[in-house]
C-alpha positions in Angstrom: 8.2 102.1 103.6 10.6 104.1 105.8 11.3 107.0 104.1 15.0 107.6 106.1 16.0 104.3 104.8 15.0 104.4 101.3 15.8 108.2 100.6 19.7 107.0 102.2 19.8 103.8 99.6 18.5 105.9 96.8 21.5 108.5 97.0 24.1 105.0 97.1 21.9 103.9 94.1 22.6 107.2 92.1 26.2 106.7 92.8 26.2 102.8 92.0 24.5 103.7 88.5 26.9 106.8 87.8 30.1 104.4 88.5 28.2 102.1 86.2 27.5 104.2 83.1 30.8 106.0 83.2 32.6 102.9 83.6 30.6 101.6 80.5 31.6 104.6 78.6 34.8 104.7 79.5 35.8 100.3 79.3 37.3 100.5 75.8 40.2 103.4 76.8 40.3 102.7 80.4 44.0 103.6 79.9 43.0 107.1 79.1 40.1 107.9 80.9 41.8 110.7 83.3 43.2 112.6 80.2 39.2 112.2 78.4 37.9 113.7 81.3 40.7 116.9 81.6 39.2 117.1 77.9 36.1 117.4 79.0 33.1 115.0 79.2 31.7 112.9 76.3 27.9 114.4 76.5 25.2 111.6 77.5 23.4 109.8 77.6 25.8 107.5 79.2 23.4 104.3 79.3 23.7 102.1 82.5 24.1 98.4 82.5 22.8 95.8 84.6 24.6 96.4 87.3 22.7 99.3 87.8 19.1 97.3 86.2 19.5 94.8 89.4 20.6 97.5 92.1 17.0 98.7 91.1 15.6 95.2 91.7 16.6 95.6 95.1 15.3 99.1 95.9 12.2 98.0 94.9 12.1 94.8 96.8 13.3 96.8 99.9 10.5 99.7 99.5 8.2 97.2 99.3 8.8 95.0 101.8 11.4 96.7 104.2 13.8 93.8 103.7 14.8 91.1 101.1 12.2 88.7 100.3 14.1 86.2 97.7 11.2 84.5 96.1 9.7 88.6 95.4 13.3 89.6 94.6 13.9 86.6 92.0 10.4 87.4 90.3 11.5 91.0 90.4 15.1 90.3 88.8 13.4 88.2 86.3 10.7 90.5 85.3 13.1 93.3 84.4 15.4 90.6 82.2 12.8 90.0 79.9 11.6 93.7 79.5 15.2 94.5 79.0 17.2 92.1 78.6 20.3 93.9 76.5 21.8 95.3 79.5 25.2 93.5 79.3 24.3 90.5 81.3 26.1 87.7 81.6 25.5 84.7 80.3 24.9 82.7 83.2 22.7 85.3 85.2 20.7 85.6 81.6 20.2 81.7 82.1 19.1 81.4 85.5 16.9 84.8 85.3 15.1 83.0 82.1 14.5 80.2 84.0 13.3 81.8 86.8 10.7 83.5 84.5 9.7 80.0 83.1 8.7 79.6 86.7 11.9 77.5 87.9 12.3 77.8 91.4 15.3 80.2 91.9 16.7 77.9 94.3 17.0 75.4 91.6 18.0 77.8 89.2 21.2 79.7 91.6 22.1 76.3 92.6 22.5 74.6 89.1 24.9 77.6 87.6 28.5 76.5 87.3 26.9 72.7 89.6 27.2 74.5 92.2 26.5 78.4 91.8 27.9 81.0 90.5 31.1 83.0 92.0 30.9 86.1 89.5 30.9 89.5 91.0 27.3 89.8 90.0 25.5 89.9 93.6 28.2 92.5 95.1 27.9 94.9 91.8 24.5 95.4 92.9 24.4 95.6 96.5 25.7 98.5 98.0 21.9 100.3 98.4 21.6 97.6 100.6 24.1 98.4 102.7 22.5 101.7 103.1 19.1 100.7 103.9 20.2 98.6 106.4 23.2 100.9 107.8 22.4 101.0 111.5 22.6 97.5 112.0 25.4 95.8 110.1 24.7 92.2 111.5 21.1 92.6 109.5 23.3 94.0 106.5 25.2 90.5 106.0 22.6 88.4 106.1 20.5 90.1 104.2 23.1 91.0 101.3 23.6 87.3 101.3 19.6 86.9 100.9 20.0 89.5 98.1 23.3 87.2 96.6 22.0 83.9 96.3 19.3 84.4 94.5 21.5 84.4 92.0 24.8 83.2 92.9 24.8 80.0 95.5 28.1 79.9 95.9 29.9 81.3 98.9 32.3 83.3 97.0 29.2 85.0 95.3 27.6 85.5 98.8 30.7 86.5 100.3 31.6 89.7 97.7 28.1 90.6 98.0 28.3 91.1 102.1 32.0 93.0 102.0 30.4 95.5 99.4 27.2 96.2 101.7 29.3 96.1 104.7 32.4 98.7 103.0 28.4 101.1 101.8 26.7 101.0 105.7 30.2 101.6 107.1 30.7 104.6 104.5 27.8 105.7 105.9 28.2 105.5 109.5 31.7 107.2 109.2 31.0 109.8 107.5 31.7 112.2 110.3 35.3 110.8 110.7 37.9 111.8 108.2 39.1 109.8 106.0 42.0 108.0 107.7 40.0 106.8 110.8 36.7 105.6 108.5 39.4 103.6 106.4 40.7 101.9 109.7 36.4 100.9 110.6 35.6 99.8 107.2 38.5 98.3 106.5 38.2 96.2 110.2 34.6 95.7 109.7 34.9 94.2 106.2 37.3 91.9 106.9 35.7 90.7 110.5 32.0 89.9 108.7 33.2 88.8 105.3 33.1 85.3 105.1 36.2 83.1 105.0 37.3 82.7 101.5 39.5 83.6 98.8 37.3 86.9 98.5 37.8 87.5 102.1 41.6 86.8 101.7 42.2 89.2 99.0 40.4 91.7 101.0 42.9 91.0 103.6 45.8 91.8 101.5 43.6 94.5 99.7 43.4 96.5 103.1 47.4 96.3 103.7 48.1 98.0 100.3 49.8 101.5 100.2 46.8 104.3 98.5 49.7 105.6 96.5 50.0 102.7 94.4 48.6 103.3 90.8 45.1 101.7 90.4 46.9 99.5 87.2 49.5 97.9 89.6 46.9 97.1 92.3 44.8 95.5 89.7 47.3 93.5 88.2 48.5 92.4 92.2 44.6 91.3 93.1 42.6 91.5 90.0 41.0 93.8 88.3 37.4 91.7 87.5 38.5 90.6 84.2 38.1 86.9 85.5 34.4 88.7 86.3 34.5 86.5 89.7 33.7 87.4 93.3 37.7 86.8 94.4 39.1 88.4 91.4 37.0 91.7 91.9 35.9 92.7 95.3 39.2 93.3 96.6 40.6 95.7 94.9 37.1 97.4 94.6 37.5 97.6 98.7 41.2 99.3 98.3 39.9 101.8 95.2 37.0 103.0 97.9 39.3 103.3 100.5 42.1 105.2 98.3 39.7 107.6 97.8 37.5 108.0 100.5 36.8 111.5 100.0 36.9 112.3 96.4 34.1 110.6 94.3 35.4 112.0 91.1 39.0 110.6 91.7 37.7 107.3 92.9 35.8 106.6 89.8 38.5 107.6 87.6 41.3 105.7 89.3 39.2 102.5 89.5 38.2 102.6 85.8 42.3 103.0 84.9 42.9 99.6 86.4 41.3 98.1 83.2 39.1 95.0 83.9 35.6 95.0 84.3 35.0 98.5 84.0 31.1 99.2 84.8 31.0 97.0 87.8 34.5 97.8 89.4 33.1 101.9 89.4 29.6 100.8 89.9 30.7 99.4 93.4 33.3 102.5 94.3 30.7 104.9 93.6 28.1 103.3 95.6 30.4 103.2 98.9 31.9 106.5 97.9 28.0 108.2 97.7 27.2 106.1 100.7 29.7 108.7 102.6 29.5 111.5 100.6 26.4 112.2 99.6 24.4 113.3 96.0 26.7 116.6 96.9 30.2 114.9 95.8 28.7 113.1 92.3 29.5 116.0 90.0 26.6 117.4 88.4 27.4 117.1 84.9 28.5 113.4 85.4 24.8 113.0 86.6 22.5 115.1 84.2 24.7 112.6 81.2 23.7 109.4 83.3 20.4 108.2 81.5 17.3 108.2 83.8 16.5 106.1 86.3 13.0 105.0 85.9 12.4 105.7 90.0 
């Protein structure tokens, strides 16, 4: 295992799974979230959801092997279902994780979802550790987030959310020495050139030419807020909430959780591109002693 790589992902994963448990928390009065938190905290523990369960699939794929293996990773994913499976899946990646476990092929299984594979926003919720491990080299960071994607989600939609969230995490890393309006002008230029052609890629496009003083509520309702939990209707306006807030990890959960939508895997993403540049240093401390454990 090298220990550079993995200690980097593990930091992106603590900020993927804090996004993640405050966003759970925090779904049901996303309108209020930022006056909650002026109130002070609700204590913990604030339980994570599966985006957070399959962001540890892929650590552990990746310190075991070094990069993603999909037929290890599938077993992996389904493994963790059935010891837990009331994490807040989805219906569709329940189905084809089951399967999988039943000892369907997981090529079978991605491609059958939706006759055709899944779009959901599943693959890039889960991704961003990725991105870290593999932060050096960002041509090996799309094509193995879309190794890590198809697994469960075939099609390119799927595949294409999960490379612009590992691309926006390795680029958080490798600016962090920049301030923050020249690392938005890389990430923002490097997601766009690797992402694939699409409607995600599109909406990225537009995402990147928004003003950061736009409320979070009007940005979601522009490109989507991942209430249609899809790859298109998610991913970009996760891309502008990182880049809104670039330096503030605090702020950047917040903001994205008062757009509404899908709550948990809208902050799950932020805070694992935020952490990528930041560091365990900018997740505030509190926020992480109410997180529930991860089982590292």
């Amino acid at each position: 295992m090298d220990s550079e790589r993995s200690a980097r992902a593990r930091v992106v994963l603590e900020g993927l799974s804090v996004g993640d448990a405050f966003g759970e928390l925090s779904a049901y009065a996303s309108d209020r979230v930022r006056h909650r938190v002026e109130m002070g905290i609700v204590g913990g523990p604030w339980w994570w959801t599966d985006d957070t369960a399959m962001a540890l699939g892929i650590m552990e794929c990746l310190e075991r092997e070094g990069c993603i293996r999909e037929e290890m990773l599938a077993g992996i994913f389904a493994r963790n279902f059935k010891r837990d499976p009331d994490r807040g899946y989805g219906n569709m990646a329940a189905r084809i994780l089951q399967r999988i476990g039943e000892g369907q092929s997981w090529e079978v299984a991605s491609k059958a979802a939706f006759n055709g594979g899944s779009m959901g926003n599943g693959a890039a919720m889960r991704v961003a550790p990725l991105g870290a491990w593999f932060a050096d080299d960002l041509d090996r960071v799309a094509s193995e987030a879309m190794k890590s994607a198809r697994v469960t989600h075939w099609h390119p939609e799927g595949i294409a959310g999960a490379i612009a969230v590992a691309v926006a995490a390795a680029c958080a890393w490798r600016t962090r020495e920049l301030g923050a309006v020249e690392a938005r002008e890389v990430i923002a230029k490097e997601v766009l050139q690797r992402t694939p052609e699409g409607d995600t890629r599109d909406g990225i496009a537009v995402a990147v030419g928004l003003e950061p003083l736009l409320s979070p509520e009007v940005v979601g309702r522009r490109l989507g807020n991942g209430s249609l939990v899809t790859s298109p209707d998610t991913v970009p306006f996760v891309i502008w909430s990182a880049l809104r807030s670039l330096d503030d990890f605090q702020e950047a959960i917040i903001a994205t959780v008062e757009a509404g939508g899908d709550c948990d895997t809208n902050a799950a993403m932020v805070g694992g591109i935020i952490a990528a540049r930041l560091g365990m240093s900018a997740i505030p401390a509190e926020w992480l002693e109410a997180r529930e454990g991860l089982p590292l």
